[in-house]
C-alpha positions as CSV (number, residue, x, y, z in Angstrom):
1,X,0.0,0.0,0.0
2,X,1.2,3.7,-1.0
3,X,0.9,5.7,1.8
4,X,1.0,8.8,-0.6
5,X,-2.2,7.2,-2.7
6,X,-5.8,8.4,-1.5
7,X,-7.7,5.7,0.6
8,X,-10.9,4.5,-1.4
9,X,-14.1,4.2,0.3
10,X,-15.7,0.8,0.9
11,X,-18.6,1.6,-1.6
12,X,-15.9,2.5,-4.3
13,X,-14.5,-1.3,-4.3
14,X,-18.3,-2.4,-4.2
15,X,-20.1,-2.8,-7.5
16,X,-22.9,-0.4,-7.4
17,X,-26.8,-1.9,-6.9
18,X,-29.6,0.2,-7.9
19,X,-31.7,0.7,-4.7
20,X,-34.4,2.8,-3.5
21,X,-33.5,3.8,-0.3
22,X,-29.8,2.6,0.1
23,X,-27.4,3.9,-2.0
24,X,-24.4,2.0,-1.7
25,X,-22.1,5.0,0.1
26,X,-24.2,4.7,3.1
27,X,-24.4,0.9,3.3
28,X,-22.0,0.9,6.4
29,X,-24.3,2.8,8.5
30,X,-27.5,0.9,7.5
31,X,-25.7,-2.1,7.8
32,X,-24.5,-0.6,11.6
33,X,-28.1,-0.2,12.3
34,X,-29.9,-3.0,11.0
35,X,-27.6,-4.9,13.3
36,X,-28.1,-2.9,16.4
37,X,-31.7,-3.5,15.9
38,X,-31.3,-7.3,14.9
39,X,-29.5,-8.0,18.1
40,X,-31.6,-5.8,20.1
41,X,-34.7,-8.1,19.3
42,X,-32.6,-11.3,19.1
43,X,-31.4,-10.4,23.3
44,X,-34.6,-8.2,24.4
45,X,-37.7,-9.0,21.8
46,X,-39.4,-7.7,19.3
47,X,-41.4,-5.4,21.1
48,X,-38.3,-3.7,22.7
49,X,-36.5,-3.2,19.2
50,X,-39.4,-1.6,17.9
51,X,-40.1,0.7,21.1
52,X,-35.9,1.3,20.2
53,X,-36.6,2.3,16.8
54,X,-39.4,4.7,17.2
55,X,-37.8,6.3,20.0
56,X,-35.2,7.0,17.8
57,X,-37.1,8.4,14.5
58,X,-38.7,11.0,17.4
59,X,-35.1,12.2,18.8
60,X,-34.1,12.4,14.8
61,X,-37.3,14.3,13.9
62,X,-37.2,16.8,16.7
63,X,-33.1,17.4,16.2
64,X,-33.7,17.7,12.2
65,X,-37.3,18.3,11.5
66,X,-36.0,18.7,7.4
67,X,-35.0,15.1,7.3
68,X,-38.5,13.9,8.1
69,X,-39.7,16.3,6.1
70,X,-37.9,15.5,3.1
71,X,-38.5,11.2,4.1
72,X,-41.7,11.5,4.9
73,X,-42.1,12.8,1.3
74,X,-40.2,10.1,-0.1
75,X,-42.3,7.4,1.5
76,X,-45.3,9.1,0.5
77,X,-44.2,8.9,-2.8
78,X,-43.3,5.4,-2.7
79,X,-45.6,2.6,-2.0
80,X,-43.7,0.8,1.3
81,X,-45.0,-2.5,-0.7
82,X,-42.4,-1.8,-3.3
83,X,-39.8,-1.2,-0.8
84,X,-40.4,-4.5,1.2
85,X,-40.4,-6.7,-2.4
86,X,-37.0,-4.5,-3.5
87,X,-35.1,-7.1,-1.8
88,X,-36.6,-10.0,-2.6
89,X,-36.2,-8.8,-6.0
90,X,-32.5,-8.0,-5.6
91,X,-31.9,-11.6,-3.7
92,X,-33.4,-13.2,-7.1
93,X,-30.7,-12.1,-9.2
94,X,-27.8,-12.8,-7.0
């Protein structure tokens, strides 16, 4: 390795998947989060992982209020159906 050569983001070795919601440069952080919540069900249930997440939508909204603005938008634009088949779709071609 050159230390003099820039360092490449993860996404930039990572062939790039067409997605609704998760562009590839952010798949660390969703990847981060989708396992925070996975294990937070798997050691304290469902009903604590969601409690979890909604807490955390409300702490987002009130700290950013364009955010949910701008997503709240984007969902309503997009029918959450066609969000949940996305991956099923994308697991079909792999």
């Amino acid at each position: 390795m050159n230390p003099n050569e820039p360092i490449k983001k993860s996404s930039e070795s990572q062939p790039h998947t067409p997605s609704l919601l998760f562009p590839p440069e952010h798949s660390t952080a969703f990847y981060t989060f989708l396992s925070i919540l996975l294990k937070m069900k798997q050691e304290l249930g469902l009903e604590a992982m969601l409690e979890y997440m909604e807490k955390y939508l409300r702490t987002i909204d009130s700290h950013n209020p364009n955010i949910a603005n701008v997503v709240g938008k984007a969902l309503n634009s997009i029918p959450v159906e066609v969000i949940f088949n996305e991956l099923s779709k994308h697991e079909k071609t792999n």
